[in-house]
N, C-alpha and C positions, 0 to 999 in steps of 0.2 A: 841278815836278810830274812824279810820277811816269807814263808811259803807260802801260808793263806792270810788272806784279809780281807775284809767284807763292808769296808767303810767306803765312800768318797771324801770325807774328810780326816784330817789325820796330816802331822806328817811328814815330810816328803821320807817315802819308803828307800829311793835310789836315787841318792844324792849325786852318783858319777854318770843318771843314765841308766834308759833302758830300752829295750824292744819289745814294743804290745803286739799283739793278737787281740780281735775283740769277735765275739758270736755268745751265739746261744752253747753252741755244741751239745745240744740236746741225741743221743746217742754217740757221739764220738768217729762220724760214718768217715770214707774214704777222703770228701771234701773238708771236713773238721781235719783230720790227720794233714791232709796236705798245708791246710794252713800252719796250723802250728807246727810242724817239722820245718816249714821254711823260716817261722819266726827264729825258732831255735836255733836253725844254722845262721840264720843272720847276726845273733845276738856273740855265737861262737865265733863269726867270723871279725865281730866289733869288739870284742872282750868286754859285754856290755851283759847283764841279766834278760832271758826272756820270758815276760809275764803274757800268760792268759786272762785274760778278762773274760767275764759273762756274768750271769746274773740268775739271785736264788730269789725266790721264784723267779719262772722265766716271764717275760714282759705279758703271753699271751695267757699266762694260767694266772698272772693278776688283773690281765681285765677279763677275761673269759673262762672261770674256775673249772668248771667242769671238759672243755673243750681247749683244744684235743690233747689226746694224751701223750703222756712223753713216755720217752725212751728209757733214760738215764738218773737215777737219783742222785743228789748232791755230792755225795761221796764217792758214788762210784765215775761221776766226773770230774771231781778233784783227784782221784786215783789215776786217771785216765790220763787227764793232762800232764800231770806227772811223769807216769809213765811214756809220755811221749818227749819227753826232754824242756821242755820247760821250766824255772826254777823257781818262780814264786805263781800263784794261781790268784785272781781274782773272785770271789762270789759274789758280788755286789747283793746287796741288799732292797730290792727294790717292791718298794714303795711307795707310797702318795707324793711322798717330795722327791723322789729321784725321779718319776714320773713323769714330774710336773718341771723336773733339771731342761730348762733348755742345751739345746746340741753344743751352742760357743761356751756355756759354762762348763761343761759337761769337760772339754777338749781343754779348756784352762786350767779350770780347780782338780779335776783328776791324771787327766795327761802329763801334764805339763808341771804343774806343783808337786802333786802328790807324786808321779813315776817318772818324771824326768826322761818321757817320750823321746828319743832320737830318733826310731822309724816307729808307725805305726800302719800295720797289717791288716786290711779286713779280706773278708767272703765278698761274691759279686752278690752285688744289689742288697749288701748290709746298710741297714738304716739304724739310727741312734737318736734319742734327747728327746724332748717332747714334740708328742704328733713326728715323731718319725723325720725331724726338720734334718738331720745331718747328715751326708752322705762323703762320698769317695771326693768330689770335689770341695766341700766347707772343707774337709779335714787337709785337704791339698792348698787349699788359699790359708786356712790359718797355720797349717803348715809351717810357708815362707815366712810369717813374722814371728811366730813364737819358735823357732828353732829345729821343729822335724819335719822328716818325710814321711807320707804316708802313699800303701800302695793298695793294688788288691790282685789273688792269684787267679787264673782263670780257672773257669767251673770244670769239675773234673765227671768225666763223663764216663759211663757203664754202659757195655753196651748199644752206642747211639745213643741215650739219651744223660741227660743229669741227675747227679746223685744228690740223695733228698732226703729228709728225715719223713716227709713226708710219701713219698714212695715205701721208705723203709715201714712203715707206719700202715700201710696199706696190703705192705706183703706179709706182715704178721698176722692181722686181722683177717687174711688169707688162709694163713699157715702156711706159708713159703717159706721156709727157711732159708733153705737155699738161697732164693732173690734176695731175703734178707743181708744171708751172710755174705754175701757178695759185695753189696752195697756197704757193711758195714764192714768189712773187708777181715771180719772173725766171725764166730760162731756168737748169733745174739745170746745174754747173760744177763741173770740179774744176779747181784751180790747183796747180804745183806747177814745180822748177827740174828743167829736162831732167838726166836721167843719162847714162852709159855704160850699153849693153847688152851682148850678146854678138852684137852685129850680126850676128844670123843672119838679120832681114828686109834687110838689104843686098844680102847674099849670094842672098837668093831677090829682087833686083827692087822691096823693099816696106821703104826705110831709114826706121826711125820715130823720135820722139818721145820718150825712155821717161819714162816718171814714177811713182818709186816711193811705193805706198801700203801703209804699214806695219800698219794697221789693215783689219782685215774690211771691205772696201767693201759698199756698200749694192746696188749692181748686179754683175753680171758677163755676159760675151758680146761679140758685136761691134755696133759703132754710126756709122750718120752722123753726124757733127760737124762742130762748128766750131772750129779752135783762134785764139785770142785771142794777142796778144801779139808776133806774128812781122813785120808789117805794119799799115798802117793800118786795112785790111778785115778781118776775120776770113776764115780762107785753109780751105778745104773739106777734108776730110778724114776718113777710113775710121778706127777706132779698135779696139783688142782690149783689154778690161780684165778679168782675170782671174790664172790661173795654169798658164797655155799648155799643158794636158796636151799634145800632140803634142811637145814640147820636153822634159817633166817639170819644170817651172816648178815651186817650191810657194810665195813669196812674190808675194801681188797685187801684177800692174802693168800701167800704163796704158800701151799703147804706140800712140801718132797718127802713124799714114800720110799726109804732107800733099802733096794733086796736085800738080803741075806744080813741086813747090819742089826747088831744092836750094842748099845753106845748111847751116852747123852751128848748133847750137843749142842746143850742150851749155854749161850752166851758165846757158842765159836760163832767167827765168820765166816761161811761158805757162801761160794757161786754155784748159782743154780744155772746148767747150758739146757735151751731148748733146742730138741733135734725134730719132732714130730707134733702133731696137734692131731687126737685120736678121736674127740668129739668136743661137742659145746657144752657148757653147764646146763644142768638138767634138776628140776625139782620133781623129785621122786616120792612115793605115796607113803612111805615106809623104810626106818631103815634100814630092814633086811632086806630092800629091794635097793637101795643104795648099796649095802654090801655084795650084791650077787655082780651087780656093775662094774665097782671095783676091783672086783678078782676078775673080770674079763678083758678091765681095760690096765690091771697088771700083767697080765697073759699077753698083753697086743705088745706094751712096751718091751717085757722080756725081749720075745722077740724081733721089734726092730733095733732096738742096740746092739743086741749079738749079731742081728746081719752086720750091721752098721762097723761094728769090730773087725768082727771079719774080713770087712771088703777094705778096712785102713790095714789088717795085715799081710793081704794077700799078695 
């Protein structure tokens, strides 16, 4: 069995049969989980495999590259899916000719050939194929001739209203956490393998983490954190993700100041959790006027982690 695969041609992966799920799952939030958890127990309940489908780039960052940002890197949503009990993952590969894949080929040559569809699963108001031609009904009338069912779960709501990637999207660029983590129904995260930087926070007192994100991030600024992955505890730490105008940075990166450590760490994989957003990025004159910053907005996070500890011990 295949876990990941990134074709539409190819094949047939599940020759006995399977169970899709299809979205973007761009963060992975509470309606993403609903979905593929039902896939999953459907596929348990069929003794069939349940596959996620989506798509690397997502459809909107190949026609509209810069806008809007996402949530979730490719990995950390093939992690994800995974981890939500699905057994093989899709990342479609899309471009000019999947683009350009009409919705009935689309549902023939991959559903049906390649993953031997027996139900197929989407999100309300999922659209698929070129110009967005496919919905819950084509995939229901082609359904009945080519041998599956397809349904879709109803929108799962927070709050009174619908849960959103795009809401989620908005309470970052906020700095809600909270509304975030609600919606995403964990603590927001980015995961990714430490880099080489230009060790210029060394040089100033402040040796970080780097973690490069090749895609427009959903936030930018500095933040309390947590980084995951170094120890058993998650170890406190100051965080800068952006494109460091006082440097002239232009490609986003997440650089985690972690207290009291010292340790290499170049080539592990850590998650980086945000808990706080302490200011905006800021191009500073100088910098030793960027370093006097830094130990103030080290000072701010010390202490809201340690409330923060506290108040999960208490």
């Amino acid at each position: 069995m295949s876990r990941l695969f990134r074709d539409v041609d190819g094949g047939a992966l599940f020759p006995h049969g399977s169970v899709v799920c299809i979205g973007a799952f761009d963060g992975l939030h509470l309606g993403h989980r609903a979905l593929v958890r039902h896939a999953a127990a459907r596929g348990r309940d069929l003794s069939l495999p349940a596959v996620a489908l989506s798509f690397e780039p997502l459809p909107r960052e190949f026609f509209s590259p810069q806008l809007p940002p996402r949530l979730t890197l490719a990995r950390g949503k093939y992690q994800g899916l995974r981890a939500l009990g699905v057994d093989s993952v899709g990342l479609l590969r899309f471009d000019a000719r999947l683009s350009a894949m009409g919705a009935e080929d689309f549902v023939r040559k991959l559903l049906v050939a390649r993953l031997g569809a027996r139900e197929v699963w989407i999100g309300p108001d999922f659209r698929f194929g070129h110009r967005r031609g496919g919905d819950l009904p084509l995939l229901q009338s082609l359904g009945a001739d080519l041998g599956f069912s397809a349904g879709e779960i109803e929108p799962v709501q927070s709050q009174g209203e619908r849960v959103s990637s795009t809401r989620i999207r908005e309470a970052l660029r906020g700095g809600d956490f909270t509304d975030a983590s609600r919606l995403l129904g964990r603590a927001y995260s980015i995961g990714g393998r430490v880099v080489r930087g230009k060790q210029l926070g060394r040089t100033l007192g402040f040796p970080t983490a780097n973690l490069r994100f090749p895609k427009t991030p959903a936030l930018s600024g500095i933040y309390a954190t947590w980084v995951h992955g170094v120890g058993e505890r998650p170890h406190a730490s100051v965080s800068s993700f952006g494109t460091r105008p006082t440097v002239d940075g232009i490609e986003p990166l997440l650089e985690a100041h972690l207290f009291d450590f010292d340790g290499d760490l170049y080539g592990r994989h850590i998650e980086v959790e945000f808990v706080a957003k302490l200011r905006d990025e800021l191009k500073f004159p100088d910098l030793p006027s960027l370093t006097e910053q830094m130990q103030r907005d080290a000072q701010t996070a010390r202490r809201l982690l340690s409330e923060q500890r506290l108040r999960a011990t208490a």
